[in-house]
N, C-alpha and C positions, 0 to 999 in steps of 0.2 A: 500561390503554391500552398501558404498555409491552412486554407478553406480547404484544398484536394489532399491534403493530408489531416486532417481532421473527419475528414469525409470517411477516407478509408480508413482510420483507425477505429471508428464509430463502426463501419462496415466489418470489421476483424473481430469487435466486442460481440456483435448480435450473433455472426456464425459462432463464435465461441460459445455464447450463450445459448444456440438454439443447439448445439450438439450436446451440452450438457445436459440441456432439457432431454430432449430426444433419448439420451441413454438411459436417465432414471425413467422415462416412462418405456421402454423399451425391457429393462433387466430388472428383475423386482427387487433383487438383491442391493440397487441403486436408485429404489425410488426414494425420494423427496432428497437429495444428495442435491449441495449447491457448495459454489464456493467463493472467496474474495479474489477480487484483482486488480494490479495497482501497474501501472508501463509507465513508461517514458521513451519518446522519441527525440534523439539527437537532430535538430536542423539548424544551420547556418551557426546563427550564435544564440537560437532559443532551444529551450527544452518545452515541448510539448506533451503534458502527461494528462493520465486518465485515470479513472479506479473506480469500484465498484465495492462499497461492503466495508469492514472496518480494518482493511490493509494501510498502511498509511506509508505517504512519499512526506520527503520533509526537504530542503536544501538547506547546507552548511557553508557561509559565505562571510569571511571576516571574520571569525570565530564567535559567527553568531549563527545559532541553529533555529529555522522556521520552518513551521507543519505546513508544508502547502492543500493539502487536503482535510475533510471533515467526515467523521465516520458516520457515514447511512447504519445508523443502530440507536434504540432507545434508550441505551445505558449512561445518557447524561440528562436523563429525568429522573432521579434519583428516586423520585416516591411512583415511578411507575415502578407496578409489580411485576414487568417482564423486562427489565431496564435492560437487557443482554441481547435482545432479538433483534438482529440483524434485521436492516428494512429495505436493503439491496442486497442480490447477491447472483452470480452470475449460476443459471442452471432452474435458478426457483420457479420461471414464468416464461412464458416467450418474448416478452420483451423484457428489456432492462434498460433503465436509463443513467447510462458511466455519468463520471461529471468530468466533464473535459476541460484543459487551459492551458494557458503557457507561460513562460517565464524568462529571462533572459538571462544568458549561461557564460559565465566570465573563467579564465583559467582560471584553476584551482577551487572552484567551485567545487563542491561533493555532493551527487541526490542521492539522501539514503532513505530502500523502501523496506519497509518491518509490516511481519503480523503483528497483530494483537498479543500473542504470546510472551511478546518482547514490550511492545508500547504497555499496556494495562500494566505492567509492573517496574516498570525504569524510566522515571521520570525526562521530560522535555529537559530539563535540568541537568538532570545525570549524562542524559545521551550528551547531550551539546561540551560539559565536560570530558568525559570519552576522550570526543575527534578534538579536543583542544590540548589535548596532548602532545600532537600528531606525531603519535605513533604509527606504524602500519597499518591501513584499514583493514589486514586480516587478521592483526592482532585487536583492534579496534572491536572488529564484528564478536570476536571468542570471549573480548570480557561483558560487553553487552551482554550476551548470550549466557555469561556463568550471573551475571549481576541478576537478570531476570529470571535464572534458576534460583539463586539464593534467597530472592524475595518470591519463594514457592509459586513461580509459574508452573502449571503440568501440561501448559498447550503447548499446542508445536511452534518451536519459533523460528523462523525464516528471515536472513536480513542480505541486502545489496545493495552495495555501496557501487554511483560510477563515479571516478574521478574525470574531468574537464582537465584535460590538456591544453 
């Protein structure tokens, strides 16, 4: 079952990917338009997740926080001159290759997935403090969210947390 659900979610990325494409070259107003994407699927007792681009999944487990993903982007070449350029991203090309895995998923587990807007500015650190609060994750999500303003983020930042019953 997990090969036929890897299958299709590989299947769900490319359509995703080729409608993105298709629209920037389709609307001028939308060409070279691409974006990041980061899922997870709930099965049995794994989580199976994906991503493309520098959206990042992380799990909170024991009050210990790990980045399960690595961001397709040049920005930890430090002396490359374009260190910020995304080198996946869904929309840019007709293919695209997610990086796909899985993990196994215990109650009270938490996957939290963040833009860049959030990660580049609030350290693995800070977040993993955060959720060891355990405060509410909607309260959790709103201070992240002012923490990465404070430290003058101007991108957009987007976060979701699922908690494991």
């Amino acid at each position: 079952p997990t090969r036929d659900l890897i299958y299709h979610l590989r299947s769900a990325i490319d359509q995703a990917n080729m409608r993105v494409f298709s629209l920037g070259n389709e609307k001028k107003f939308l060409k070279g338009m691409g974006t990041t994407l980061c899922c997870l699927y709930l099965y049995e007792d794994s989580v199976i997740y994906a991503h493309v681009g520098d959206s990042r999944i992380y799990r909170y487990r024991d009050r210990e926080l790990k980045q399960l993903t690595q961001d397709h982007c040049l920005r930890y070449d430090l002396k490359h001159p374009k260190k910020h350029i995304i080198t996946r991203a869904i929309g840019t090309s007709t293919k695209v290759e997610p990086e796909i895995a899985s993990v196994t998923a215990r109650k009270g587990d938490v996957f939290f997935m963040c833009t860049d807007g959030l990660s580049d500015f609030v350290s693995l650190t800070d977040i993993e403090t955060l959720l060891q609060r355990k405060r509410s994750l909607k309260y959790t999500a709103k201070c992240m969210i002012d923490a990465a303003k404070n430290q003058g983020s101007g991108d957009n930042i987007t976060t979701l947390f699922v908690k494991i019953r």
